[in-house]
C-alpha positions as semicolon CSV with decimal commas, in nm:
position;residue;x (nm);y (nm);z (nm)
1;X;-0,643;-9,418;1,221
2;X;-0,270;-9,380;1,390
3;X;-0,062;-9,598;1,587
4;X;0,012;-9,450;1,930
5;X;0,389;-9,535;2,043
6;X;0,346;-9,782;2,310
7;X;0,551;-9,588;2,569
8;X;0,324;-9,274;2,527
9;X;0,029;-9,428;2,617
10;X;0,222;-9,480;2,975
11;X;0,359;-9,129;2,942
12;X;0,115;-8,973;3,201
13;X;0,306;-9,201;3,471
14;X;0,584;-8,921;3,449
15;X;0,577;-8,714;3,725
16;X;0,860;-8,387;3,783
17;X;1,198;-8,436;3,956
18;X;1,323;-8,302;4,213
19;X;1,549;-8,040;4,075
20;X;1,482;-7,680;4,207
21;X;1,177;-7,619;3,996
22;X;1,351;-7,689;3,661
23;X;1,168;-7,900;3,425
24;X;1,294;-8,226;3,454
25;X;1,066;-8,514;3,494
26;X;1,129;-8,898;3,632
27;X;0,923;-9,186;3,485
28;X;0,989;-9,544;3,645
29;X;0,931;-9,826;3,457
30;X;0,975;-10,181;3,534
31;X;1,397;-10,217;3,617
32;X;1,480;-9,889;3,498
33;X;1,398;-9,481;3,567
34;X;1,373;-9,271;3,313
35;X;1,453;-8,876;3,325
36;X;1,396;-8,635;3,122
37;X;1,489;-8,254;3,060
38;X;1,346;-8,081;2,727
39;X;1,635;-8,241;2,467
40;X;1,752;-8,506;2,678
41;X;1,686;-8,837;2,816
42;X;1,854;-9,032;3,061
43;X;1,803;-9,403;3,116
44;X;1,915;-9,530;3,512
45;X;1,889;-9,872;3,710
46;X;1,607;-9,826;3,959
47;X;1,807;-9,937;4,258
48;X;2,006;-9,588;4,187
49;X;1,739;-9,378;4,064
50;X;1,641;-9,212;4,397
51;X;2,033;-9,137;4,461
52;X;2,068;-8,978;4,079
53;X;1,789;-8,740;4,140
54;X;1,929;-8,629;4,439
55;X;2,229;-8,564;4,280
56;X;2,027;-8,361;3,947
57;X;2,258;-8,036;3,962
58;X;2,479;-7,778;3,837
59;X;2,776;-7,941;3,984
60;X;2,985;-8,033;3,699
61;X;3,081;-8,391;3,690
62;X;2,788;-8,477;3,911
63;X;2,567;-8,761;3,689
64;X;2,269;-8,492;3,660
65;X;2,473;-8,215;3,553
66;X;2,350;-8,283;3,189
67;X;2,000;-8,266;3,238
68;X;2,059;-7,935;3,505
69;X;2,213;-7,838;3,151
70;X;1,883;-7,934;2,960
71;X;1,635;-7,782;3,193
72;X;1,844;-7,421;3,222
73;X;1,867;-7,415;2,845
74;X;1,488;-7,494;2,784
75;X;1,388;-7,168;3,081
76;X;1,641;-6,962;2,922
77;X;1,462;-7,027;2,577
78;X;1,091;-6,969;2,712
79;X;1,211;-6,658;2,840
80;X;1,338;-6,534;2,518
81;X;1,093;-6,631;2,308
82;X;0,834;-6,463;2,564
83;X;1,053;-6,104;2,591
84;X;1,170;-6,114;2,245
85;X;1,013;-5,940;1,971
86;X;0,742;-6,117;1,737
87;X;0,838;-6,229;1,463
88;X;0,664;-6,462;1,231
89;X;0,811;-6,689;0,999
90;X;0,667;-6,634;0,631
């Protein structure tokens, strides 16, 4: 039998972010927010979480630029790998 990391048993208490559709999710947590784009995490003070999620963009030098970044990159690679040709690995 496995261990199960601790923090994925409370993974289910993510839920997605406001950010235009894009795949970015926000999990609070006692303190703290998490939020996550496919590739990259950030880690916030809850008294500013709700003001960094509004602010999840593509403005550059806005604090969610980065994962606006993340989420385009990770839609951009679905897409490819949908349209593209197969091609299995041998």
């Amino acid at each position: 039998m496995f261990t199960i990391f601790p923090l994925l048993a409370e993974a289910k208490a993510s839920r997605p972010a406001y950010a235009a559709g894009r795949p970015i999710f926000r999990w609070d947590c006692a303190g703290y927010a998490m939020f996550y784009a496919p590739g990259y995490l950030c880690v916030i003070d809850l008294e500013n979480a709700d003001r960094f999620e509004g602010a999840i963009g593509p403005q550059d030098g806005e604090p969610g630029a980065e994962l606006w970044r993340h989420a385009e990159k990770a839609i951009a690679e679905a897409s490819a790998w949908q349209e593209g040709p197969f091609c299995p690995n041998v």
